[in-house]
C-alpha positions as CSV (number, residue, x, y, z in Angstrom):
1,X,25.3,-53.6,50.6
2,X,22.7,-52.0,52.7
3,X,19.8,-49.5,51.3
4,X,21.1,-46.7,52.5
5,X,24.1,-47.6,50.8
6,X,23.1,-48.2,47.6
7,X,20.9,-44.7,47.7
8,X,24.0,-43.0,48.4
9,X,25.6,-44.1,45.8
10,X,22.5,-43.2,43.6
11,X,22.4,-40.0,44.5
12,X,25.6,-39.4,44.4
13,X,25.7,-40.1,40.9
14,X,22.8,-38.8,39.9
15,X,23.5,-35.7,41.2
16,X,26.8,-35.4,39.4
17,X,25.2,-36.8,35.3
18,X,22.3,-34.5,35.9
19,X,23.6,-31.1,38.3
20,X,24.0,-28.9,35.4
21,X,20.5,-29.7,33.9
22,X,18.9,-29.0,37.5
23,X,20.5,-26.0,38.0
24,X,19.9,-24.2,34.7
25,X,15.8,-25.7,34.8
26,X,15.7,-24.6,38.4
27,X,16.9,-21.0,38.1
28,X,15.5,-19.8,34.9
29,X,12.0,-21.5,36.4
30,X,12.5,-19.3,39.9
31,X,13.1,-15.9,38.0
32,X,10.4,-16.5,35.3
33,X,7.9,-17.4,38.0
34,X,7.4,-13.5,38.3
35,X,7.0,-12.3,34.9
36,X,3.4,-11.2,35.0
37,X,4.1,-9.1,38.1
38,X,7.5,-7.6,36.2
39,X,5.1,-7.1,33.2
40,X,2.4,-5.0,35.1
41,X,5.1,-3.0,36.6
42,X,7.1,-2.1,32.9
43,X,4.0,-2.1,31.3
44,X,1.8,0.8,32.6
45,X,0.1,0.7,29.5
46,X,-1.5,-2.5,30.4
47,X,-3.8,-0.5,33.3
48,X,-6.6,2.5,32.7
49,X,-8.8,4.0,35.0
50,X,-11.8,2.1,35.8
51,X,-15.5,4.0,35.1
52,X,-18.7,3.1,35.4
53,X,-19.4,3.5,31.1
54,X,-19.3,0.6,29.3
55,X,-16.6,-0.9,26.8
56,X,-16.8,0.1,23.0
57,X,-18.1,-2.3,20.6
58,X,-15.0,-4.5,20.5
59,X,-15.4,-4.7,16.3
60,X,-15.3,-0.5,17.1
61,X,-11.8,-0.9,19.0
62,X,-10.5,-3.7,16.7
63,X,-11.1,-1.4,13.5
64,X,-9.1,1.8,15.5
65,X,-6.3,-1.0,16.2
66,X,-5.9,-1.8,12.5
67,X,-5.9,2.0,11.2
68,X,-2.9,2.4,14.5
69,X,-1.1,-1.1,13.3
70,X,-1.9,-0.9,9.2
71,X,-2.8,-4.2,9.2
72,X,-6.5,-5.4,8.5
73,X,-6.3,-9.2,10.2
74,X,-5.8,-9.0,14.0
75,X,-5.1,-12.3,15.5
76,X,-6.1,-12.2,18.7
77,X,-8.3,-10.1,21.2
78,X,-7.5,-9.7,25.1
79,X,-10.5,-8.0,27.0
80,X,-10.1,-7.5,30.6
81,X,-11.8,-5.7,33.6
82,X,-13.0,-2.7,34.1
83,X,-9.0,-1.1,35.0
84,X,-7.2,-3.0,32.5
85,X,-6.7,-1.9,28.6
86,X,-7.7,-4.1,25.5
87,X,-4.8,-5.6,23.8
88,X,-4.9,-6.5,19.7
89,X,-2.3,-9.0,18.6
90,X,-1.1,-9.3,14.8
91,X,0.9,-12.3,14.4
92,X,3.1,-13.1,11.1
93,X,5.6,-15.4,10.4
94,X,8.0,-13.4,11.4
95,X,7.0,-11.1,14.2
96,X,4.0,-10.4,16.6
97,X,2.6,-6.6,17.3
98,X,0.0,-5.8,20.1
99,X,-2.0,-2.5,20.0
100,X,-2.8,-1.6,24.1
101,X,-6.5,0.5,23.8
102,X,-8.3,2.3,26.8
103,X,-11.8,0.3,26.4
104,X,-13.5,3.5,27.2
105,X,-12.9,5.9,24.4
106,X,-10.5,4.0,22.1
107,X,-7.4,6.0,22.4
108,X,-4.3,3.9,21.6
109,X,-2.5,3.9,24.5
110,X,1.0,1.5,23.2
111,X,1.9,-0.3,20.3
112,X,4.7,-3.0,21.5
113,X,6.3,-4.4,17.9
114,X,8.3,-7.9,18.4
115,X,10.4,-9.3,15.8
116,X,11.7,-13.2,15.8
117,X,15.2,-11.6,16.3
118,X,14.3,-9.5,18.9
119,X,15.8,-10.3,22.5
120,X,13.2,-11.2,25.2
121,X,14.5,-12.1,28.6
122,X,11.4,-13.8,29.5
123,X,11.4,-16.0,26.4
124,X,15.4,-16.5,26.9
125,X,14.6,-17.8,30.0
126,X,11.5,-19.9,29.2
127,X,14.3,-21.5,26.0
128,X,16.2,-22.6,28.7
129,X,13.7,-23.9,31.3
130,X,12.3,-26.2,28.4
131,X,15.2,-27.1,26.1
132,X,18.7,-25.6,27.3
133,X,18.7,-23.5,24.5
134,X,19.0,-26.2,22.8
135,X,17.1,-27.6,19.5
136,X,13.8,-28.7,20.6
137,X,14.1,-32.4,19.4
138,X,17.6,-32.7,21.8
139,X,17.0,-30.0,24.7
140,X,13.2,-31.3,25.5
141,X,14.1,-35.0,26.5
142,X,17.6,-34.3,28.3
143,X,15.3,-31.7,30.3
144,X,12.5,-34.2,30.9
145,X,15.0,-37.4,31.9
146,X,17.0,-35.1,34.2
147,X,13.9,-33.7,35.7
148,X,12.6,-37.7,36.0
149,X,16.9,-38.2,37.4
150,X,16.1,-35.5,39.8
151,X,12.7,-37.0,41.4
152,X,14.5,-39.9,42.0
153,X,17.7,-38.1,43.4
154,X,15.0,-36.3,45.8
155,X,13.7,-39.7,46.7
156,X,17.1,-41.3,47.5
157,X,18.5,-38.1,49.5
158,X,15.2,-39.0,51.8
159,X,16.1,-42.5,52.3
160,X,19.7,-40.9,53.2
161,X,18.1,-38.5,55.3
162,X,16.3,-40.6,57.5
163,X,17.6,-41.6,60.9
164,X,18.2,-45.2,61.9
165,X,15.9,-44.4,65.0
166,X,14.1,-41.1,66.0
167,X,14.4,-39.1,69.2
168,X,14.2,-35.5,69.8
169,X,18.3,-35.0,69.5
170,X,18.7,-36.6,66.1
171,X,15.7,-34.8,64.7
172,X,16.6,-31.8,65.8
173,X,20.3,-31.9,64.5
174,X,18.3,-32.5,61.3
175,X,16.1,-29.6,61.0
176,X,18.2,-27.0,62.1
177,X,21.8,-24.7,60.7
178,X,24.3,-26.2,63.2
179,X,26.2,-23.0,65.0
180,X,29.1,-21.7,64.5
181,X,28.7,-21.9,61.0
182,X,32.1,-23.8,59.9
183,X,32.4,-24.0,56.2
184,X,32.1,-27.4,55.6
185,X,29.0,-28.1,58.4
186,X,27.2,-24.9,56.3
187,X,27.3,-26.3,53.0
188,X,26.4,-30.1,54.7
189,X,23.1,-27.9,56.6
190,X,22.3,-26.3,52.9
191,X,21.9,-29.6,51.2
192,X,20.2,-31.5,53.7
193,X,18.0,-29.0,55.8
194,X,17.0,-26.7,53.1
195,X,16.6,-30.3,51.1
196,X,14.1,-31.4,53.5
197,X,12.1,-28.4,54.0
198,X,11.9,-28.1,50.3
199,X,11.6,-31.7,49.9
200,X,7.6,-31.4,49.2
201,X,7.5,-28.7,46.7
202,X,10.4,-29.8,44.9
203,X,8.6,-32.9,43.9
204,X,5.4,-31.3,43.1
205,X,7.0,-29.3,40.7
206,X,9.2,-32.2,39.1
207,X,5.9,-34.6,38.9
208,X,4.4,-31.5,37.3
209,X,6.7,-30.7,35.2
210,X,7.1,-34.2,33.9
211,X,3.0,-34.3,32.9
212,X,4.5,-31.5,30.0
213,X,7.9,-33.0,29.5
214,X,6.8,-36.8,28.7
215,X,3.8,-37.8,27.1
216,X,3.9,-41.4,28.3
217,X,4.2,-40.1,32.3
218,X,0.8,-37.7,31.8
219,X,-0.4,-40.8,29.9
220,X,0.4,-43.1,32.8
221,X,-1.0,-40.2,35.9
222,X,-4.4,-39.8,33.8
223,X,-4.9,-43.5,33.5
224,X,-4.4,-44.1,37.0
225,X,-6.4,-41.3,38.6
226,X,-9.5,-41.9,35.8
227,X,-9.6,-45.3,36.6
228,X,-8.2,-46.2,33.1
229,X,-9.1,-44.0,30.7
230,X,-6.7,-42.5,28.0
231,X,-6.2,-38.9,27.9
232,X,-7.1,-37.6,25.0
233,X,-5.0,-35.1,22.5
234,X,-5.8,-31.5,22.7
235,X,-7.5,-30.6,19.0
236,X,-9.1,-28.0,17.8
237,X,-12.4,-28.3,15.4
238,X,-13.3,-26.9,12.0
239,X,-16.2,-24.7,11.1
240,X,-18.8,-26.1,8.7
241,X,-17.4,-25.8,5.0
242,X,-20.9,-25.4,3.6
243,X,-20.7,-21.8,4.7
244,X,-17.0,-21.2,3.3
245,X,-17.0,-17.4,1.4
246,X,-19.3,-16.0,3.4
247,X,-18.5,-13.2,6.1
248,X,-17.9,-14.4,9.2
249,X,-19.9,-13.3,12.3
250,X,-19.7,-10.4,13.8
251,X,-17.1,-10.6,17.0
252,X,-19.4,-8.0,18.6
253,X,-22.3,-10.7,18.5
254,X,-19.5,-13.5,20.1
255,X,-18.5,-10.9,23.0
256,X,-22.5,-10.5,23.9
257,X,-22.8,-14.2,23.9
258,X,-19.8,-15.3,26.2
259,X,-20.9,-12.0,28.5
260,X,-24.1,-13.6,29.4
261,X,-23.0,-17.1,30.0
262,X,-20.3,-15.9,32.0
263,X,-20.8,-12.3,33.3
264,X,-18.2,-12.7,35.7
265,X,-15.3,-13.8,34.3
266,X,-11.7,-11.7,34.7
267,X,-10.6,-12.0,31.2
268,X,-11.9,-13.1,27.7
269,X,-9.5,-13.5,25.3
270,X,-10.9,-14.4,21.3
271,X,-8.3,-16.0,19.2
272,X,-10.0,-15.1,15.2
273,X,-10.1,-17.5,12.7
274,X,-6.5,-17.3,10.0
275,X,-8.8,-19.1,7.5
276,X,-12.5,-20.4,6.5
277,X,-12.2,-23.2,8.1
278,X,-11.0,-21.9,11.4
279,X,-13.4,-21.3,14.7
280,X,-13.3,-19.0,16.8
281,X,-11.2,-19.8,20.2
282,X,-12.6,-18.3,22.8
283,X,-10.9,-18.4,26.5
284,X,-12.8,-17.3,29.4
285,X,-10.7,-17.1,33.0
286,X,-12.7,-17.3,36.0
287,X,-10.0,-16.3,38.4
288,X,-7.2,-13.7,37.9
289,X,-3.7,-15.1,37.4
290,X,-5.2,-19.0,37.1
291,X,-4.6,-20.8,34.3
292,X,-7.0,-23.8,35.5
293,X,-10.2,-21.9,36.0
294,X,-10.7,-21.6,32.6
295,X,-12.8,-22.8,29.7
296,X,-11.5,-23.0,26.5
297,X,-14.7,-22.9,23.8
298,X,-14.6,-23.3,20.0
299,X,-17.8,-21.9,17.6
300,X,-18.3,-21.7,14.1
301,X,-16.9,-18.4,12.7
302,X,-20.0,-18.4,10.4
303,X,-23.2,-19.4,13.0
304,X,-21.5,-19.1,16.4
305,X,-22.9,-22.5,16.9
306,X,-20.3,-23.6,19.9
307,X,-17.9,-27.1,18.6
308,X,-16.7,-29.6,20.8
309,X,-12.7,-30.2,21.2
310,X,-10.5,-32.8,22.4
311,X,-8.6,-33.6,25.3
312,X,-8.6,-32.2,29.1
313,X,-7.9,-28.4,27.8
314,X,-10.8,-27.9,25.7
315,X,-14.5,-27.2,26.9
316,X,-15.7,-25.6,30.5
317,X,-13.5,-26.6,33.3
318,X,-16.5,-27.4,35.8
319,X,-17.4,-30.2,33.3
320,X,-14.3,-32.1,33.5
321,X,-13.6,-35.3,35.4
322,X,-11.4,-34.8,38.0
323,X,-8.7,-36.4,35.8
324,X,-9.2,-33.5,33.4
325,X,-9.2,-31.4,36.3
326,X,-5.9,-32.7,37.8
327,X,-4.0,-32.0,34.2
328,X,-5.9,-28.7,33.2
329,X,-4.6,-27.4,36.9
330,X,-0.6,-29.0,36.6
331,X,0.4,-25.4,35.4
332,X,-1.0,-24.3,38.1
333,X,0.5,-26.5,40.9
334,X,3.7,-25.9,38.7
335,X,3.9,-22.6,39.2
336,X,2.3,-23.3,42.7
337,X,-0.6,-20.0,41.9
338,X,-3.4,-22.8,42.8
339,X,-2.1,-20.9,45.9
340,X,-2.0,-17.7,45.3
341,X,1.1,-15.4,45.5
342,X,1.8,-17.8,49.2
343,X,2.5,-20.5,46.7
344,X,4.2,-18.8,44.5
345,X,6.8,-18.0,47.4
346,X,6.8,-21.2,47.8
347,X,7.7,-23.0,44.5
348,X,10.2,-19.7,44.0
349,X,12.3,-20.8,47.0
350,X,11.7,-24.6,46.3
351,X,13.5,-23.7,42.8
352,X,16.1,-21.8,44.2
353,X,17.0,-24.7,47.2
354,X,16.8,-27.1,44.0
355,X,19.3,-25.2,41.8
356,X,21.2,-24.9,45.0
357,X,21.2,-28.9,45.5
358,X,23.8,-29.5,42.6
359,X,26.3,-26.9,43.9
360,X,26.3,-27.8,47.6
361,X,25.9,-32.1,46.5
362,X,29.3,-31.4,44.5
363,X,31.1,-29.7,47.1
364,X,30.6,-31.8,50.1
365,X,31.0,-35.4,47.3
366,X,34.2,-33.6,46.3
367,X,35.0,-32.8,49.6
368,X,34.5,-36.5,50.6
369,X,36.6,-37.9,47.5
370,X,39.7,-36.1,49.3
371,X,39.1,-37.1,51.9
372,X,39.0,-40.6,50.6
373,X,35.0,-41.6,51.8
């Protein structure tokens, strides 16, 4: 039996075991893509109007947030630029509430209350992306093996793809929608032309997405790009013990010290210690919407001395090796905003050809099976 052969049986079969998981991963990933421009747009709260005064003493703003929520432990702090509003989050157990402040005078501009039971679309359809709404310890791997399925159906369609021998004729029957558009030629043009064009960005973001979905994959990618080495674990360190019940330090006197390292950074966002052993988590991003251009720095709740973490996450992203590099920025590529809103586009219609793949791969196999091929 020859290659192509064998691939198209592959694919054939793949298609069919994993075509549900594909399409359900593929279009809640396409509309989730989006939700921080959805969330600017619902959320006018989120925006003030810039002026040249400075911010209030964040501990200032964090007490006015406690008096508006009633609760005296905030979780986390979000401070933004100069047009954007501070946002205090109280988590518990059971729900999460984020107080929206203009930076300028304090006024409160939104409280947003979230219960467990509460319906969020974009967390329905980040359940689904990861797990099928399934329980984590099932949904997770049949997600991750039918991403790993689907990287290999990509890889076989290609072999399919491929012409015995090139010229302009066969090439250009290839890459184009064959006129008139007869039914069955359509859906045949769908799979394989929008398949190719696609082809690229479909298996950046399965390779991606793997590096989250299977720890011995992002295991194997680090060793081979570091030469090696074994990625570490993300972890978080402790504060010295000798100072437990004592205050901790002033979050005004944190915010002063990150502003002068990093004056120019878009966002600062200060997760507060939930005990005495806790740090403080600090996360300064460099460049709006990027998740890689970031550093993530730990200090001593009681001295502000800074701690050192674990694993490719933790510490100033300009420090890392370009292995760390190449996993701190995998959300990135993901979600293809390494790029900008251009990639974005991109990986949005690469997830929309992919969740179209199944469907059109069905049709034209079921086609064939009456068909008797």
């Amino acid at each position: 039996m020859s290659i192509k052969k064998i691939c198209r049986k592959l694919h054939s079969w793949i298609g069919l075991v994993t075509g549900i998981i594909v399409f359900v991963v593929s279009m809640t990933g396409a509309l989730y893509l989006f939700k921080d421009e959805v969330s600017t747009i619902t959320k006018p709260w989120k925006k003030v109007t810039s002026q040249k005064e400075s911010f209030l003493e964040v501990s200032q703003l964090v007490k006015i947030a406690n008096k508006a929520e009633g609760n005296t432990h905030p979780s986390a702090i979000t401070i933004g630029q100069k047009d954007e509003s501070i946002w205090i989050d109280y988590f518990t157990e059971s729900s999460k509430s984020t107080v929206f402040l203009n930076p300028y005078n304090g006024n409160v501009l939104h409280i947003e209350r979230k219960s467990d039971h509460d319906f969020d679309f974009f967390q329905f359809l980040m359940d689904g992306h990861l797990r099928l709404w399934l329980p984590s310890e099932i949904g997770k791997p049949l997600v991750s093996y039918g991403v790993l399925l689907f990287f290999l159906a990509l890889l076989t369609g290609l072999v399919i793809w491929l012409p015995k021998r090139f010229n302009k004729k066969i090439l250009k029957s290839r890459l184009i929608f064959h006129h008139p558009f007869k039914p069955r030629r359509f859906i045949f043009d769908l799979h394989n032309v929008l398949g190719f064009y696609m082809l690229l960005p479909m298996i950046t973001v399965s390779l991606t997405g793997l590096i989250f979905g299977l720890d011995w994959f992002s295991q194997g990618i680090y060793k081979i790009v570091s030469g090696g080495n074994t990625l570490e674990a993300y972890t978080i360190p402790a504060s010295d013990s000798i100072n437990v019940g004592k205050s901790p330090a002033s979050i005004d006197l944190l915010q002063d010290k990150i502003q002068k390292e990093s004056p120019y950074a878009v966002q600062y966002y200060y997760s507060l210690p939930s005990d005495s052993l806790a740090p403080y988590r600090v996360s300064i991003v460099h460049e709006e919407g990027s998740y890689y251009k970031q550093d993530n720095l730990f200090f001593n709740q009681y001295s502000l001395k800074e701690l050192k973490g674990s694993g490719p996450y933790a510490g100033r992203y300009q420090d890392g090796t370009f292995a760390d590099k190449l996993i701190h920025a995998s959300l990135d590529i993901h979600e293809g905003i390494i790029l900008g809103i251009f990639g974005k586009l991109i990986m949005f219609m690469a997830s929309l050809t992919a969740a179209s793949l199944p469907i059109t791969g069905y049709l034209l196999w079921r086609k064939n099976k009456r068909e008797g091929r």
